[in-house]
ZAMARGU-4260 file (C-alpha; in steps of 0.2 Angstrom, whole numbers, plus 5000, padded with zeros to 4 digits):
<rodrens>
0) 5429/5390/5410 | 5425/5382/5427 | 5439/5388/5435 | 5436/5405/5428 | 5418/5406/5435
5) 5421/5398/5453 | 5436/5412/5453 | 5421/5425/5452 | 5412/5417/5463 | 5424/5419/5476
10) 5427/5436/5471 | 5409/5438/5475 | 5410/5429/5488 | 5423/5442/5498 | 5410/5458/5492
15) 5397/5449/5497 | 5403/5448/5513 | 5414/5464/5514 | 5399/5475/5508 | 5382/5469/5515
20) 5390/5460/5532 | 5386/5441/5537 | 5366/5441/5537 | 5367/5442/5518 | 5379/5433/5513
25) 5373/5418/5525 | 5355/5425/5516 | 5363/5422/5499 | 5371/5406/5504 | 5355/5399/5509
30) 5346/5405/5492 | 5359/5396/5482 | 5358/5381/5488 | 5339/5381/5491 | 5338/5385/5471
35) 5350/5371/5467 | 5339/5359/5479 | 5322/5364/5469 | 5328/5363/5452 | 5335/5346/5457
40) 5322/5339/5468 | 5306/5346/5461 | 5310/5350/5445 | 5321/5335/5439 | 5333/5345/5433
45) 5352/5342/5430 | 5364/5354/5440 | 5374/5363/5430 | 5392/5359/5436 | 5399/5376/5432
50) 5384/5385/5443 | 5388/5372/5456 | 5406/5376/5458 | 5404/5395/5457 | 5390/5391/5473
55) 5402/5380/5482 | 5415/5394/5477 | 5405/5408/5485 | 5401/5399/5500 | 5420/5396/5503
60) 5423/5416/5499 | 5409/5420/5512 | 5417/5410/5524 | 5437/5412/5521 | 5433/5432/5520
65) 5423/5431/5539 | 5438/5422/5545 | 5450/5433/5538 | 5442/5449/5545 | 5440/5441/5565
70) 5448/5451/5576 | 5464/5447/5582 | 5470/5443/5599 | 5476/5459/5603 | 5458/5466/5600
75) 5454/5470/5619 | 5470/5478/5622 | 5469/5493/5609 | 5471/5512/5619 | 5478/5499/5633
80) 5496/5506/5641 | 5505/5488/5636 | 5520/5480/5638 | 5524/5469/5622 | 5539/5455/5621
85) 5544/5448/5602 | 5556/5444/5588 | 5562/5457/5576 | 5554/5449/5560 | 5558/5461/5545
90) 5571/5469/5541 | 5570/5486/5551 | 5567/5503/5542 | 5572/5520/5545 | 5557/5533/5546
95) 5563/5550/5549 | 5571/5549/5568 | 5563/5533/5571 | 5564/5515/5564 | 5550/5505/5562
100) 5551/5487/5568 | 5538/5471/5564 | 5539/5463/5576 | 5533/5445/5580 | 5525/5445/5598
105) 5523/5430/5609 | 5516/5440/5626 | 5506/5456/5631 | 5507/5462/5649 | 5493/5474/5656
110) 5493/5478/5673 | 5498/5462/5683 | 5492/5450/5669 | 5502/5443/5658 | 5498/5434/5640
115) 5504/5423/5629 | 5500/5428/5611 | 5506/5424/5592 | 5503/5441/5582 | 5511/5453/5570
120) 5514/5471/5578 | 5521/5487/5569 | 5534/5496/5583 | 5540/5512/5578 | 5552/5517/5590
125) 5571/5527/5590 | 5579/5516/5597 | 5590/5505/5584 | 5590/5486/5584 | 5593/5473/5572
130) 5583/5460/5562 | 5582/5444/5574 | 5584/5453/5589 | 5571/5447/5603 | 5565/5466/5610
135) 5552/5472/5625 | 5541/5488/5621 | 5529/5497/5632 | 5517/5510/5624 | 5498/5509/5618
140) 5493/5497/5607 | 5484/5504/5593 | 5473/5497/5577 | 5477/5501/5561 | 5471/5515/5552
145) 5454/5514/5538 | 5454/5525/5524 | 5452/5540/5526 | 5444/5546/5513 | 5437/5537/5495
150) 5450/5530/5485 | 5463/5533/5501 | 5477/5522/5507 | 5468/5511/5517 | 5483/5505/5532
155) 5469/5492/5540 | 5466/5482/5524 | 5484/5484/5520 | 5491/5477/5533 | 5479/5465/5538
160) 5484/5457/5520 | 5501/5456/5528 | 5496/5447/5541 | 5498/5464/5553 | 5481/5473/5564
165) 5490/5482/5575 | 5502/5496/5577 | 5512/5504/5593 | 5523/5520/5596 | 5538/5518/5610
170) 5551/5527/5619 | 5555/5514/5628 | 5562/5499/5618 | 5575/5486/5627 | 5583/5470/5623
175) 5573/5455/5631 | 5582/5443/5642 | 5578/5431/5636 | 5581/5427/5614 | 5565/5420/5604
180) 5573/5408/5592 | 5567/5404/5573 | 5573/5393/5562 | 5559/5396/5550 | 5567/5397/5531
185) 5560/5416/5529 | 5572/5420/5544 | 5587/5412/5533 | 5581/5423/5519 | 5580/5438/5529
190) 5595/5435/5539 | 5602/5434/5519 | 5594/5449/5514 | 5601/5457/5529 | 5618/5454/5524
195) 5618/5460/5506 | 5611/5475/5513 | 5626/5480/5524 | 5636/5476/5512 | 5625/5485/5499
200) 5629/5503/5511 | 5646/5499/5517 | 5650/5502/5500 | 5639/5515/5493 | 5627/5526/5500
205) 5611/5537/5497 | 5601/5535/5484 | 5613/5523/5473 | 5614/5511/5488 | 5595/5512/5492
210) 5594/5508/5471 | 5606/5493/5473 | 5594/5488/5491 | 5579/5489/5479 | 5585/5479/5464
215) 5595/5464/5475 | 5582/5462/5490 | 5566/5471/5485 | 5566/5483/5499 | 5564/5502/5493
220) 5564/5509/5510 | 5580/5519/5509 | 5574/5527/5492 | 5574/5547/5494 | 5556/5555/5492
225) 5561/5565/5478 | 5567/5550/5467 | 5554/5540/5473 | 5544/5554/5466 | 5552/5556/5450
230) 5554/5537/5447 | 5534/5537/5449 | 5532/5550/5436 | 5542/5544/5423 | 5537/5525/5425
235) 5552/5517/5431 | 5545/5514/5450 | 5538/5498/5444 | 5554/5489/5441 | 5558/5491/5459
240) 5543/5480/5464 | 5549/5462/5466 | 5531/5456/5461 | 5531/5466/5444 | 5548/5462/5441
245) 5549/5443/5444 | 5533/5442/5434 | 5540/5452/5420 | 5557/5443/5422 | 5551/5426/5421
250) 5539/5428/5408 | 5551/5437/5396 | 5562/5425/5399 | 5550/5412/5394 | 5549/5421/5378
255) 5567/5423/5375 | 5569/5404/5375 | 5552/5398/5367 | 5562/5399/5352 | 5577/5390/5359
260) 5570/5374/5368 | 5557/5364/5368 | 5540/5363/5378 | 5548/5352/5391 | 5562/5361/5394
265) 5554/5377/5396 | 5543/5370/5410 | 5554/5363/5422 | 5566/5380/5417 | 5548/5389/5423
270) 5546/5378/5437 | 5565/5381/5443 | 5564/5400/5441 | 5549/5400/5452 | 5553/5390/5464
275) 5572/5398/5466 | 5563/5415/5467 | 5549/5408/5482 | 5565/5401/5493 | 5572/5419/5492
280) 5557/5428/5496 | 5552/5416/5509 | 5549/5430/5520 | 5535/5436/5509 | 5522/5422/5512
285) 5512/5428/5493 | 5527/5427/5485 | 5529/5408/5494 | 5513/5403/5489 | 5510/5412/5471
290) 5527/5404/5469 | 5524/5385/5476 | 5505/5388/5465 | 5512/5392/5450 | 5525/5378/5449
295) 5511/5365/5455 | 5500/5369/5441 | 5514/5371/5429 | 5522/5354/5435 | 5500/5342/5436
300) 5498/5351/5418 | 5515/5346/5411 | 5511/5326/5417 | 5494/5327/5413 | 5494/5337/5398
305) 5481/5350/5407 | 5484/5365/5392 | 5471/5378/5396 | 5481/5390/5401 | 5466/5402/5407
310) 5461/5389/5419 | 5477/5384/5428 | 5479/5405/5431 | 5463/5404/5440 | 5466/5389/5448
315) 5481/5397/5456 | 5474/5414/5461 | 5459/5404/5469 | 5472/5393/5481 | 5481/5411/5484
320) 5465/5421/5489 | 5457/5407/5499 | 5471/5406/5510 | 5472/5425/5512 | 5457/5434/5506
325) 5463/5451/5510 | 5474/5450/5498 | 5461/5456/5483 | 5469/5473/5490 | 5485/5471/5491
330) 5491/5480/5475 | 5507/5471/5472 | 5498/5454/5472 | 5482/5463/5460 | 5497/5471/5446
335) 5506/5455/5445 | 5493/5443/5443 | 5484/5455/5432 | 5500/5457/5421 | 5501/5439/5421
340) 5484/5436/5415 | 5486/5451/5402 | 5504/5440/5397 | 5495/5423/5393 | 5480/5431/5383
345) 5488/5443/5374 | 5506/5437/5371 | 5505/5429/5354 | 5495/5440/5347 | 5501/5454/5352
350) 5521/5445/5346 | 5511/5442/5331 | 5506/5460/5327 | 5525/5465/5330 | 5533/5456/5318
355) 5539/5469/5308 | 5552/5471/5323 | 5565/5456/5314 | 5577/5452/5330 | 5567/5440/5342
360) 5573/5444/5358 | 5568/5464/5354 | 5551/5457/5348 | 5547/5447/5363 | 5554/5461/5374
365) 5541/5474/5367 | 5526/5463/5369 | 5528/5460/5385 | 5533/5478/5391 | 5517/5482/5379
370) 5506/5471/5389 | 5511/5478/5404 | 5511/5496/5402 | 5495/5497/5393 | 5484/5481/5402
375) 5489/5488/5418 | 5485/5505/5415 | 5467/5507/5423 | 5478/5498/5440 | 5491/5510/5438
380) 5478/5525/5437 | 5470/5516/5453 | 5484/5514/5463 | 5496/5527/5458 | 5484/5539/5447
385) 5500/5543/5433 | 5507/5536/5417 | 5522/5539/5407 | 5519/5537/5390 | 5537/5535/5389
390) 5536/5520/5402 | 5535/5507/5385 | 5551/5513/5380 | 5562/5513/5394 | 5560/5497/5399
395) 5574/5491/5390 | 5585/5504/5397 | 5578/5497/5418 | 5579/5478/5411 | 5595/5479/5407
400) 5601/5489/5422 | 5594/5477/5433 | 5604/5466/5424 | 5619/5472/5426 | 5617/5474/5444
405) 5613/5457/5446 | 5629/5451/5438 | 5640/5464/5443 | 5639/5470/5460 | 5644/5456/5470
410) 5660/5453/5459 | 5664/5472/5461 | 5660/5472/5483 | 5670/5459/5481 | 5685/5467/5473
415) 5683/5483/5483 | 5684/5473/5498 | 5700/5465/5492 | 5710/5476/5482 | 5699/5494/5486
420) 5692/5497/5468 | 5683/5487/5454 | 5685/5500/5439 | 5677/5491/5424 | 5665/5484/5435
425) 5660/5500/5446 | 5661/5511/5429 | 5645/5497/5423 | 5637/5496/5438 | 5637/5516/5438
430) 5631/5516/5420 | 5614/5505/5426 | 5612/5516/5440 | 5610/5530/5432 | 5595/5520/5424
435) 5586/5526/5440 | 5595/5541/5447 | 5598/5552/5430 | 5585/5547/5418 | 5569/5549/5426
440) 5575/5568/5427 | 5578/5568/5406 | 5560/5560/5406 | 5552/5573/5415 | 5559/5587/5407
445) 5552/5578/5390 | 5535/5585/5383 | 5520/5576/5391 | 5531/5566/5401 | 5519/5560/5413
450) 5499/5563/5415 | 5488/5561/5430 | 5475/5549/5426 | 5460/5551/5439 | 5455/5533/5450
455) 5442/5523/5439 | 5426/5518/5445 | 5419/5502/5444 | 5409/5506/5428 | 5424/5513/5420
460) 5436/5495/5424 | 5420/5486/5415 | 5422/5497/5400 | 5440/5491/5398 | 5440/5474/5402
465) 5425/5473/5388 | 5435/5484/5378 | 5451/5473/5382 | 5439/5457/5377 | 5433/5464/5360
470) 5454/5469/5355 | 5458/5452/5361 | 5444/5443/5350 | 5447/5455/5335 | 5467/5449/5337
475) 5462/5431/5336 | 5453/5433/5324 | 5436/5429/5332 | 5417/5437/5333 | 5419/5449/5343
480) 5403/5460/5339 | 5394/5456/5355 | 5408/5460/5368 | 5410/5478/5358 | 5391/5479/5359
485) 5392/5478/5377 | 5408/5490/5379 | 5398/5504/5370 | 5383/5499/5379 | 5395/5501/5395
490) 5398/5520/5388 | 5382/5523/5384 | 5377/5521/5403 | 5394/5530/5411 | 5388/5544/5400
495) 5371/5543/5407 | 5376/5542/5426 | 5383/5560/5420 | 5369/5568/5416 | 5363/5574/5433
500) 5380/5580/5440 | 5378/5593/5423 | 5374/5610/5430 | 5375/5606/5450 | 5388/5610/5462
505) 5399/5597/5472 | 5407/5603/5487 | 5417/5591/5497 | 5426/5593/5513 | 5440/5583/5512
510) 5445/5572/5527 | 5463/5580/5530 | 5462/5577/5548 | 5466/5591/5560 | 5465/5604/5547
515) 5452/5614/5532 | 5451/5608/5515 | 5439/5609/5504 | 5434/5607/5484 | 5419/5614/5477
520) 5417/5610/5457 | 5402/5612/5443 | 5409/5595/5434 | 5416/5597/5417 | 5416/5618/5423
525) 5424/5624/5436 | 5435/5619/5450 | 5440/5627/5465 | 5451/5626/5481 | 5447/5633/5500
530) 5462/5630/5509 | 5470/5610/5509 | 5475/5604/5526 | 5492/5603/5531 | 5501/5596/5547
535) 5505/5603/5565 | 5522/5611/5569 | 5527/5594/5583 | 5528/5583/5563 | 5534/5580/5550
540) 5519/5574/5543 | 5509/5585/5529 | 5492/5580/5526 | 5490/5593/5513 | 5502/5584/5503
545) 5500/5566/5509 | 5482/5568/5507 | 5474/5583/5501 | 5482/5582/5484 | 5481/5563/5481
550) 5461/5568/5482 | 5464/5580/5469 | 5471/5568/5459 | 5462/5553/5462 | 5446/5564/5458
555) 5454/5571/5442 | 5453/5588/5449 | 5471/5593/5442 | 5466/5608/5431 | 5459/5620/5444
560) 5454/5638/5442 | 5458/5646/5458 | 5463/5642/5475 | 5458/5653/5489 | 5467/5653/5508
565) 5459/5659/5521 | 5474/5662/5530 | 5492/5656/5531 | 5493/5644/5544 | 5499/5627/5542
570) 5483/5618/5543 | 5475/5629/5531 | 5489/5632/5518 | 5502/5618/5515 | 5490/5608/5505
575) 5488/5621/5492 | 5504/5624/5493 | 5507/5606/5488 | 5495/5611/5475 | 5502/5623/5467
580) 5518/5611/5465 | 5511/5596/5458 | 5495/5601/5447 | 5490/5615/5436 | 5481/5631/5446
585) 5479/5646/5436 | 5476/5659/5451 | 5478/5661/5469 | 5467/5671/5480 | 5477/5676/5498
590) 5477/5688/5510 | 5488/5702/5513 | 5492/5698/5532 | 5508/5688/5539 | 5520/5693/5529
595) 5538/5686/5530 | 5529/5671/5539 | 5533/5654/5533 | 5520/5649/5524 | 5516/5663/5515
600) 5535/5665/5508 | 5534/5646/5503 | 5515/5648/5495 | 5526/5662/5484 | 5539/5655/5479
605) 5530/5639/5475 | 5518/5649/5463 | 5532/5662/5458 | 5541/5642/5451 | 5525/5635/5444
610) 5520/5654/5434 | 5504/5655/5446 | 5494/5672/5448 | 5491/5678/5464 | 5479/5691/5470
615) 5482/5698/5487 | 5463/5702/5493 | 5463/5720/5504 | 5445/5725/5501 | 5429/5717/5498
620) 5430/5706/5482 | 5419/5694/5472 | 5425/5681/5459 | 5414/5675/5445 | 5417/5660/5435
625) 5412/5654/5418 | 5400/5638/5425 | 5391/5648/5437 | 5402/5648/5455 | 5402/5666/5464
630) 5415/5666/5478 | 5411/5684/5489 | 5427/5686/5499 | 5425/5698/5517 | 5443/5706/5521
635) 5445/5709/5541 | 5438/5726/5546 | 5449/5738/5555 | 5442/5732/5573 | 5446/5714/5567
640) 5464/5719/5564 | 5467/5725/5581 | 5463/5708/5588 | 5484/5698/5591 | 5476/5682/5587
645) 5483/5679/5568 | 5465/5666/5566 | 5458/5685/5565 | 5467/5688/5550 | 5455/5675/5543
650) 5445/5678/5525 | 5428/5675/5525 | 5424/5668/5509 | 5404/5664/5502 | 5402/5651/5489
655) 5387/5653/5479 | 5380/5642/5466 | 5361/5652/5460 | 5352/5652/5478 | 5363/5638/5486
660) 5379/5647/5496 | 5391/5639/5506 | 5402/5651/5517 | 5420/5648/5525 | 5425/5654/5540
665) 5444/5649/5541 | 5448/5651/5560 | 5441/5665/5565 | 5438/5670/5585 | 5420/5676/5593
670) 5428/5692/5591 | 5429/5693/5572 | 5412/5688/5571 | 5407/5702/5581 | 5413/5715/5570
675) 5405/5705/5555 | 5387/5704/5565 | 5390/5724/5569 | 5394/5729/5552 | 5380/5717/5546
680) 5392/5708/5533 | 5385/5690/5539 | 5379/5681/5522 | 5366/5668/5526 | 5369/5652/5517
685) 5362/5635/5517 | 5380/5628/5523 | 5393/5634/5537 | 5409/5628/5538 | 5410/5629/5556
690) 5428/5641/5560 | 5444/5633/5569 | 5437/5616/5569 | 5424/5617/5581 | 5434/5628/5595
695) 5424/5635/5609 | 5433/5653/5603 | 5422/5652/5588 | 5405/5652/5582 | 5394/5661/5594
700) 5375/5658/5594 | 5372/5675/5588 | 5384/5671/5571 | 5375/5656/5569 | 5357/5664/5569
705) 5363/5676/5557 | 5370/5663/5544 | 5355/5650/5547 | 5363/5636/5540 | 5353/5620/5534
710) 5369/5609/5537 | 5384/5613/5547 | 5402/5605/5544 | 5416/5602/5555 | 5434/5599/5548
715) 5443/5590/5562 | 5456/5578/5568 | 5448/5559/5574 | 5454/5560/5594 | 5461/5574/5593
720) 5473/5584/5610 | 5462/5599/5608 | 5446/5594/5614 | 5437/5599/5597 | 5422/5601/5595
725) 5419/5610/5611 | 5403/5604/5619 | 5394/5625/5618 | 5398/5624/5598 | 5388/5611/5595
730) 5374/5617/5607 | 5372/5633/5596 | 5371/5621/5580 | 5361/5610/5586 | 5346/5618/5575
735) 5356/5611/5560 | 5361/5594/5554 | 5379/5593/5560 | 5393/5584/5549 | 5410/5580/5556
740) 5426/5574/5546 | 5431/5564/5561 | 5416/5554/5561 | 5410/5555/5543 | 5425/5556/5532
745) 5424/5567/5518 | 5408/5577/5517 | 5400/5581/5500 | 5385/5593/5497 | 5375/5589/5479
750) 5367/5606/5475 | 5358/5613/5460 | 5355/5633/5460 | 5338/5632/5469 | 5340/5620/5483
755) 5353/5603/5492 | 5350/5591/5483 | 5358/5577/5495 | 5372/5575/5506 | 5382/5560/5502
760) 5398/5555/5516 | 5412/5541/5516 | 5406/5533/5533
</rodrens>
């Protein structure tokens, strides 16, 4: 139990610290010990030893977690025009026309000054190099990106768990004169890995050489979006993390043989596996330390005859996190220690419970892949936000294609290299590939093949682990009335936090950078879209979908009764057209201008494919809804429709919820809003969505007098080329209280049908 507690100490530690900065947790530090100095010094008391380490324990997190979060040495050279020397130190990946490169540097050059450095860069450049290679890159040294929004990818955290803070784009990447040398046993293992992999795609190629790349060296780069996104869906994505499959492997074989051989054997069997799997990831330093923990453990209990089980798990997550605190958001490490915990308290039981199921090997197979799918399903609704309920089935089916890959694909490269086929062996390596390639698609066209499961809260993580506690007493046949107590007594509360949001409006502008999207929802009534973001015509990149969406999601907005666009350009439309694709949206609310343009064919043919209604707006309309939304949506005038700028052909859509309105501008100019002020179609509303992100064409101080906002909000790129928000926009709105996505991050306005109730933002 002592390892148990001091391990949420340090956990606390890292909040501590992450959460309320260095004056409180130094403020905490100091309480501790001055409460453990009173109650020994004035009260006589004996310390207890489990507080004490837990202290000691949170100390150490305090401190381990400053440490890890210092800045790096490249600090004062982010925006700085640099010239970076280093060592190709990961394999390199293709991204699009580029590859991107992590390189290990050794000097930065600025100007005339030149310095040596140890640090890990990112270097996305298209030129191509290979692993090793020692290369010199000019470009801007940037930081990391934060989250961008709740529950978003955060790049920075990330990273930094990767030992990584810095990122740089380059058209200018050479070979460095002179070669920096390592001898390190992560460069034998990658220069190992290198070689599988061209042999992996001299003899296959696309997605069933990207499979074989996944399954024989753990890198999933090559894997096409689309199976990535159907292999996320139907629950066999997993199987192609190393972390969840040597955890899953290793312990399954533990089972297999528990049977077979005794105690002893099956340690230093453990210990072998581990260790063999940490010499060939040594290019991963968790997988070298989880690996090098777990077999020390394993190897002091086995001589000392140490057995609680619970305690040497700790004991090993604790080393693991004190040498790299960052990694309590590293999802591969949080899934495969989780799944290993879930394994070791539930295993027997759950083998025990099974035993209808006669052949052992089958037995043991379904309680772990049991314990996996459904102990890590509040993670998988975290991290990915889906589950397949036919996930627990298939993995038979991926086990034993990884299998036969691992047995058979160097034996067949082999023979095709020799003799130019390998016929039995290519027909069985074909037949575990289509493990990944073909089934996934007979999975999702299965009934209720996959659901979206919204990101869980922290409340929501307490109910299931107390829930998790109660099944685990009730299976071992222990009291477990006090741990269900407090699971309902968790309920009871979630259920209670609810109560307010009942009969209030939520609107939120989403953070999808240089782009509109926004959600306005009466939780548990209505949901509705106006526009979602999208990307600019220089990228490839789609916020919409990369962003907008996964917000959706992550929020459990997935059943949605309407979405309305302002207008079809690409920063306005490609997130609801992402939308329409992935989640349920009974009707569409457009307008009838650009037709033939891009966006507005691919928003049809997206809803024409997903049975969505659409409703082309001509004439002034208004939209009711069941839980009390009103949407008033103003078609362009005939003068507006003269005007060649397509930002004219613009919607102009009120929200209101009782007396509280929200109105949407899209990008309309000055001279849309002119004809609006003329014709005296100006709705005053308590919240503007300032038009075309803040551009000096639009919102005029006359527009802005006659809507007489309480809170204005811009939607808007973080730096961005365009010089937004122009310096005159924000003089006119300087009589309300300004928010800006850039700054803020999503933007959510709490109002009931009298008044705002509060404005709650991400930053």
């Amino acid at each position: 139990m002592t390892f148990i507690v001091s391990l949420a100490g340090l956990i606390i530690g890292f909040f501590a610290w992450e959460h309320t900065g260095s004056f409180f947790a130094v403020c905490a530090l100091f309480a501790l010990v001055s409460f453990c100095a009173v109650m020994k010094l004035v009260f006589k008391k004996r310390i207890n030893l489990t507080l004490l380490f837990a202290a000691v324990s949170f100390c150490i997190g305090v401190i381990s977690y400053g440490a890890a979060v210092a800045g790096g040495e490249l600090d004062g050279y982010i925006d700085r025009y640099c010239t970076v020397t280093g060592r190709i130190a990961e394999l390199p990946e293709r991204s699009g026309d580029n590859f991107r490169y992590v390189i290990d540097a050794r000097s930065v050059k600025y100007g005339d000054n030149t310095e040596e450095i140890k640090e890990n860069i990112i270097i996305t450049a298209p030129a191509e190099f290979e692993f090793n290679d020692t290369v010199t890159a000019e470009g801007f040294i940037k930081a990391m990106n934060p989250a961008m929004n709740e529950f978003g990818f955060d790049a920075q955290r990330y990273y930094k768990s990767l030992g990584i803070s810095y990122k740089l784009y380059s058209e200018t990447v050479s070979e460095a004169p002179e070669p920096i040398r390592s001898y390190l046993p992560s460069t034998f293992a990658l220069s190992v890995k290198n070689e599988i992999l061209k042999l992996v795609y001299d003899i296959s190629e696309g997605d069933n050489a990207a499979v074989f790349a996944a399954v024989l060296t753990g890198e999933r780069g090559g894997i096409s979006d689309e199976l990535e996104d159907e292999l996320l869906k139907s629950g066999g994505y997993r199987f192609l993390y190393y972390a969840f499959l040597f955890i899953f492997v290793i312990s399954l074989l533990l089972e297999l043989l528990s049977e077979k051989l005794p105690r002893k054997a099956r340690t230093y069997i453990f210990i072998a596996a581990v260790l063999l799997v940490g010499v060939f990831n040594s290019d991963k330093p968790v997988f070298v330390k989880s690996c090098l923990y777990a077999a020390a453990a394993v190897f002091i209990r086995s001589r000392t005859g140490f057995v609680y089980r619970p305690d040497i798990l700790c004991s090993v997550i604790g080393a693991m996190l004190i040498s790299n605190p960052l990694l309590i958001y590293n999802s591969g490490f949080v899934m495969s220690v989780t799944s290993g915990a879930m394994l070791l308290i539930f295993g027997d039981a759950v083998k025990e419970r099974l035993k209808f199921i006669k052949n052992g090997y089958i037995r043991s197979t379904a309680a772990v892949s049991l314990i996996c799918s459904v102990g890590l399903m509040p993670l998988a609704a975290y991290y990915f936000n889906i589950f397949s309920p036919y996930s627990m089935l298939t993995v038979f089916l991926y086990m034993a294609a990884n299998i036969i890959i691992w047995i058979c694909f160097f034996p067949a490269a082999f023979m095709i290299k020799l003799f130019g086929a390998a016929p039995v062996l290519s027909q069985l390596l074909s037949l575990a590939l289509s493990s990944y390639t073909l089934l996934p698609k007979l999975i999702l066209k299965l009934p209720f093949s996959y659901v979206y499961l919204p990101s869980p809260n922290i409340l929501i993580v307490l109910i299931f682990a107390a829930a998790a506690l109660t099944v685990y007493l009730k299976l071992r046949g222990k009291k477990y009335r006090y741990s269900l107590i407090c699971a309902s007594a968790l309920a009871a509360v979630f259920a209670i936090t609810q109560i307010p949001r009942i009969n209030t409006a939520e609107i939120t502008f989403v953070n999808v950078g240089q782009g509109d999207g926004a959600v306005v929802s009466v939780p548990y009534k209505n949901t509705i879209l106006i526009d979602g973001g999208g990307g600019a015509s220089y990228s490839d990149y789609d916020p919409g979908h990369e962003i907008f969406v996964p917000y959706l999601i992550k929020h459990g907005h997935t059943n949605i009764d309407a979405a309305f666009v302002s207008h079809f350009h690409q920063d306005h439309v490609q997130g609801i057209i992402a939308a329409v694709q992935e989640l349920d949206i009974h009707a569409l609310f457009v307008p009838d201008s650009l037709d033939g343009s891009q966006y507005r064919i691919e928003l049809e043919e997206a809803a024409e494919k997903a049975g969505t209604d659409i409703y082309y707006i001509t004439e002034d309309t208004r939209v009711k809804f069941d839980g009390g939304l009103i949407a008033d949506i103003t078609v362009p005038d005939e003068r507006t429709r003269m005007s060649d700028d397509e930002n004219d052909t613009s919607l102009l859509i009120n929200v209101t919820f009782g007396e509280t309105g929200c109105l949407f501008t899209g990008d309309m100019t000055d001279f849309a809003e002119k004809s609006l002020l003329l014709k005296r179609k100006v709705p005053q509303a308590e919240i503007l969505k300032v038009a075309h992100h803040g551009s000096s064409s639009s919102t005029s101080a006359g527009f802005v007098s006659a809507v007489d906002p309480d809170i204005s909000v811009i939607s808007l790129g973080a730096d961005n080329s365009y010089g937004f928000p122009n310096e005159r926009v924000l003089e006119n709105l300087s009589g309300t209280d300004v928010y800006r996505t850039d700054i803020n991050g999503d933007i959510t306005v709490i109002a009931d049908k009298e008044k705002i109730k509060k404005v709650k933002t991400f930053r």
